[in-house]
C-alpha positions as CSV (number, residue, x, y, z in Angstrom):
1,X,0.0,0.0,0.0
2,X,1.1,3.9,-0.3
3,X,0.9,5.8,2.9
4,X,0.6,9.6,3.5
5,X,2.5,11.0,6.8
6,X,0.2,13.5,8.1
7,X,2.0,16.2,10.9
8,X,0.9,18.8,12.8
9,X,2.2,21.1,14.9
10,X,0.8,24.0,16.6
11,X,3.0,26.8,16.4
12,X,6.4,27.4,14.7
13,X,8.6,27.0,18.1
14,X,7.7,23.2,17.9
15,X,9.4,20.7,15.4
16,X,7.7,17.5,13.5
17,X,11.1,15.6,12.7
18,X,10.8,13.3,15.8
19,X,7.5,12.4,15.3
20,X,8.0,12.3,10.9
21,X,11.2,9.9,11.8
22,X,9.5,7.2,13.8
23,X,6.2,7.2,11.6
24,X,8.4,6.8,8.6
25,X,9.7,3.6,10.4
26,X,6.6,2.3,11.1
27,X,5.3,2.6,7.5
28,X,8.7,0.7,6.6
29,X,7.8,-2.0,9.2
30,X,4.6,-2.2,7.4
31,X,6.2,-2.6,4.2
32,X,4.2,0.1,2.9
33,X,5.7,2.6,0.2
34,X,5.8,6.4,1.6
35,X,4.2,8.4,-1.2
36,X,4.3,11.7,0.5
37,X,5.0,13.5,3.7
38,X,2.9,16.2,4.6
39,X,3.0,18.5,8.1
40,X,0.6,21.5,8.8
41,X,1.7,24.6,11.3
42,X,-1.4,25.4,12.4
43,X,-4.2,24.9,15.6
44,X,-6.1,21.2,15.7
45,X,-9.1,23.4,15.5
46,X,-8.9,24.5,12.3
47,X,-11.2,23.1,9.5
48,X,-9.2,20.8,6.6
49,X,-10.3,23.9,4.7
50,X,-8.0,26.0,6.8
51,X,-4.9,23.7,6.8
52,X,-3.0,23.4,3.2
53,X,-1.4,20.7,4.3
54,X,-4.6,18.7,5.1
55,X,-6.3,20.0,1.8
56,X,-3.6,18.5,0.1
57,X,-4.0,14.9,2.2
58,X,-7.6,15.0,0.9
59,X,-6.7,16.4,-2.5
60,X,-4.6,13.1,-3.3
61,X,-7.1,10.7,-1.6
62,X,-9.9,12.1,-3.9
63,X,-7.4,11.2,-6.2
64,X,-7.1,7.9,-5.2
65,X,-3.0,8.6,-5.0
66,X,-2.3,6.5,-1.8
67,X,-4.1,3.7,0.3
68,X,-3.4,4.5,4.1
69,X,-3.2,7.9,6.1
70,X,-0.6,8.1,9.0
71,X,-0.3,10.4,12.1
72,X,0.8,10.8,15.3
73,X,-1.7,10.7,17.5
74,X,-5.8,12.1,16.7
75,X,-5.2,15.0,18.3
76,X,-2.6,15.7,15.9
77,X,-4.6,15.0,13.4
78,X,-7.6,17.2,14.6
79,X,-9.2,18.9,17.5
80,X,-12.4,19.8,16.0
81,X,-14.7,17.8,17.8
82,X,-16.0,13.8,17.4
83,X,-18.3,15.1,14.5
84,X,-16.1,16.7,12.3
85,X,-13.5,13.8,13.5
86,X,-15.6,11.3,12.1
87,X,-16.5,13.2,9.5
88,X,-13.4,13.8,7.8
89,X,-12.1,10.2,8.6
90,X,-15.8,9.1,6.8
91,X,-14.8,11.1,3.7
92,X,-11.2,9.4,3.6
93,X,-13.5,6.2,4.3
94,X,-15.3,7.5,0.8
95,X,-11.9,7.6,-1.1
96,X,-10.7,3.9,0.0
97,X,-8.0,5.5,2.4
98,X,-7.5,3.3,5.5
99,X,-6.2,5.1,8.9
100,X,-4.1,4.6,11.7
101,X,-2.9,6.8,14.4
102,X,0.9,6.1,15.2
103,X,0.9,6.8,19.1
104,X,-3.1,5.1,19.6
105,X,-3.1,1.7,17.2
106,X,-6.6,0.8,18.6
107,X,-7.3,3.9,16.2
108,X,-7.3,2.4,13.1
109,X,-9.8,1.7,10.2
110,X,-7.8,-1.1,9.8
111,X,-9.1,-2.3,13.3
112,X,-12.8,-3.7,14.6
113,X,-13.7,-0.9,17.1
114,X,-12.3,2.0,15.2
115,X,-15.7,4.1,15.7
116,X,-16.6,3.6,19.1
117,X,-12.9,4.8,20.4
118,X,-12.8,7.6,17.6
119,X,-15.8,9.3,18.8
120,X,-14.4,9.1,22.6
121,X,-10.7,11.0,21.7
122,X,-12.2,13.0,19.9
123,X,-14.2,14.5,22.5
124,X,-11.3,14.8,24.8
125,X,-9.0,16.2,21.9
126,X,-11.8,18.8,21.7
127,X,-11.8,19.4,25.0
128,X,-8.4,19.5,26.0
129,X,-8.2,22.4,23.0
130,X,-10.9,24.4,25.0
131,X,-8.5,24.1,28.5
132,X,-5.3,24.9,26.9
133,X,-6.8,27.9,24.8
């Protein structure tokens, strides 16, 4: 399968090379091919149509370009709340792109309970971005 690397950070004092290295290593151990890595400076709040890098994640799965999507951790991925969570990972659903969270396996379309534990972190990734401003 190809596989997008999706990182976010929140502010330009932070970097995304930790967290690109050991998800590149992961898709190796999966014996996936990298197609493309892609990292975003912006809040998890933001809508995908707010983030370039995210537009372009969706641009090339509408485009059927790669097969699996992944980041970090869900929060790193979004903070907009379980419906636009689910949401966006429904539209990816749409395209044929599988996901997996790096940091939180259980979060994973290629898993059984994907749904149930999506809508959960979600809500806490939502509401930990309310607390922390």
């Amino acid at each position: 399968m190809r596989a997008i690397i999706y990182s976010r950070i929140s502010t330009g004092d932070q970097h995304v090379e930790n967290q690109v290295e050991q998800l590149k290593e992961y898709v190796q151990r999966q014996n996936w091919e990298l197609f493309e890595v892609i990292c975003d400076v912006a809040s998890g709040g933001k809508t995908v149509e707010e983030r370039k890098g995210l537009q372009r994640v969706f641009k090339l799965a509408s485009q059927r370009k790669f097969e699996v999507l992944v980041f970090w951790a869900l929060d790193r991925f979004s903070r907009c709340g379980s419906r636009q969570v689910l949401q966006d990972l429904e539209t990816l659903n749409s395209y044929s792109v599988k996901w997996v969270s790096f940091t939180e396996m259980y979060i994973s379309s290629l898993g059984p309970f994907s749904e149930c534990i999506i809508a959960l972190l979600a809500t806490l990734a939502k509401q930990e971005r309310l607390r922390t401003g």
